[in-house]
C-alpha positions as CSV (number, residue, x, y, z in Angstrom):
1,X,108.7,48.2,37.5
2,X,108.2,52.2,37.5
3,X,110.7,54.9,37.9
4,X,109.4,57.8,39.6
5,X,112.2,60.7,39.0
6,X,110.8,64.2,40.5
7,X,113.6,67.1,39.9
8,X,113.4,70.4,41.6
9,X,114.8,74.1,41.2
10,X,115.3,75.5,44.8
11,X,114.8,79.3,45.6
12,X,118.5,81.1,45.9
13,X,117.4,82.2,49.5
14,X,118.9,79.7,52.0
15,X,120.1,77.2,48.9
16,X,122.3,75.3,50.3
17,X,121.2,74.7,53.8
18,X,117.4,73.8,52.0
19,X,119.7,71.2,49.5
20,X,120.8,69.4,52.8
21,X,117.6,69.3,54.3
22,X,116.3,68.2,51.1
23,X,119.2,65.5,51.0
24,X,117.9,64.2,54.2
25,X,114.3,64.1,54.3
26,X,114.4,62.4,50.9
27,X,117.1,59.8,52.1
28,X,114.2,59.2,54.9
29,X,111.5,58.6,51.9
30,X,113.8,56.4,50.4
31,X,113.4,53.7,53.6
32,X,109.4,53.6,53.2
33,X,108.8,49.9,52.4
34,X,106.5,51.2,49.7
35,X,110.0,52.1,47.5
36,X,112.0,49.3,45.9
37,X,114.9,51.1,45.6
38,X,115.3,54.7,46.0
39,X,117.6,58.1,45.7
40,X,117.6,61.6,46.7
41,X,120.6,63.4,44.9
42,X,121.6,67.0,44.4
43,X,123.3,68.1,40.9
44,X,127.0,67.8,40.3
45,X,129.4,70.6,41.0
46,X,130.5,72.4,37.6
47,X,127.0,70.9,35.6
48,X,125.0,73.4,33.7
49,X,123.4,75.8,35.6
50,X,120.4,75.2,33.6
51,X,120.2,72.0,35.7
52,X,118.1,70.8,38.2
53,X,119.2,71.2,41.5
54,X,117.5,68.0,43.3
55,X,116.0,64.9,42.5
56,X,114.1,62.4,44.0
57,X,114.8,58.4,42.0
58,X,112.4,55.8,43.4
59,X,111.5,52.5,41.8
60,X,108.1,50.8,42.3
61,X,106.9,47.4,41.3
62,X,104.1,49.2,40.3
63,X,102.1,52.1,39.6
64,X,99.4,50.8,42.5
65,X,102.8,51.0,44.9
66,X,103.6,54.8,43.0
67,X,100.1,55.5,43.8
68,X,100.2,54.3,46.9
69,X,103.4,56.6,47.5
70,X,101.5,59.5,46.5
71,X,99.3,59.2,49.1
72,X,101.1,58.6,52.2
73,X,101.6,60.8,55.1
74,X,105.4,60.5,54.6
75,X,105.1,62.4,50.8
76,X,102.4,64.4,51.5
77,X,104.8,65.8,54.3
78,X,107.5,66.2,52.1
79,X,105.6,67.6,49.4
80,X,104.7,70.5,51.5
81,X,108.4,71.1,52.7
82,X,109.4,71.0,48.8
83,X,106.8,73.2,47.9
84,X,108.1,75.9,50.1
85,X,111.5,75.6,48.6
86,X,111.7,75.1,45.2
87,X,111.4,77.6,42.3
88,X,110.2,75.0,39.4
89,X,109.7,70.8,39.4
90,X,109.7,68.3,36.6
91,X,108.6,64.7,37.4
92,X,108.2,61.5,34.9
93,X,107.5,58.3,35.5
94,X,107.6,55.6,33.3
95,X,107.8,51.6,33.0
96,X,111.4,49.8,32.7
């Protein structure tokens, strides 16, 4: 299996509406049959500030299904919302 976790920094302008939005276009990723199990989540209230804001967690049972992922509509959509929203990313993804 691979874990796919993608974190994200949002811009200050329009934070919290973009976290929702965020919330809910990644809780749409998560139903693509391409994703064993997956999470969007936002960071808990009173956490560093130094802390992500977002994060995408999706399994795969394997890096053809990540790569797959990658490659879809669905992410490529998402990808381009993110992109006009966030202020830094991180991503790993590794074997468990």
């Amino acid at each position: 299996m691979i874990r796919h976790i993608c974190m994200f920094s949002l811009k200050e302008e329009n934070k919290e509406a973009n976290i929702a939005e965020f919330l809910r276009r990644g809780g749409e990723l998560c139903r693509l049959p391409v994703i064993r199990e997956g999470q969007a989540v936002r960071c808990t209230e009173g956490a560093p500030n130094a802390n992500y804001d977002v994060a995408l967690i999706f399994d795969f049972d394997s890096i053809e299904d990540l790569n797959a992922y990658q490659v879809c509509p669905e992410h490529i959509a998402f990808g381009e919302f993110a992109g006009g929203i966030r202020e830094d990313r991180a991503c790993i993804d590794y074997t468990f």
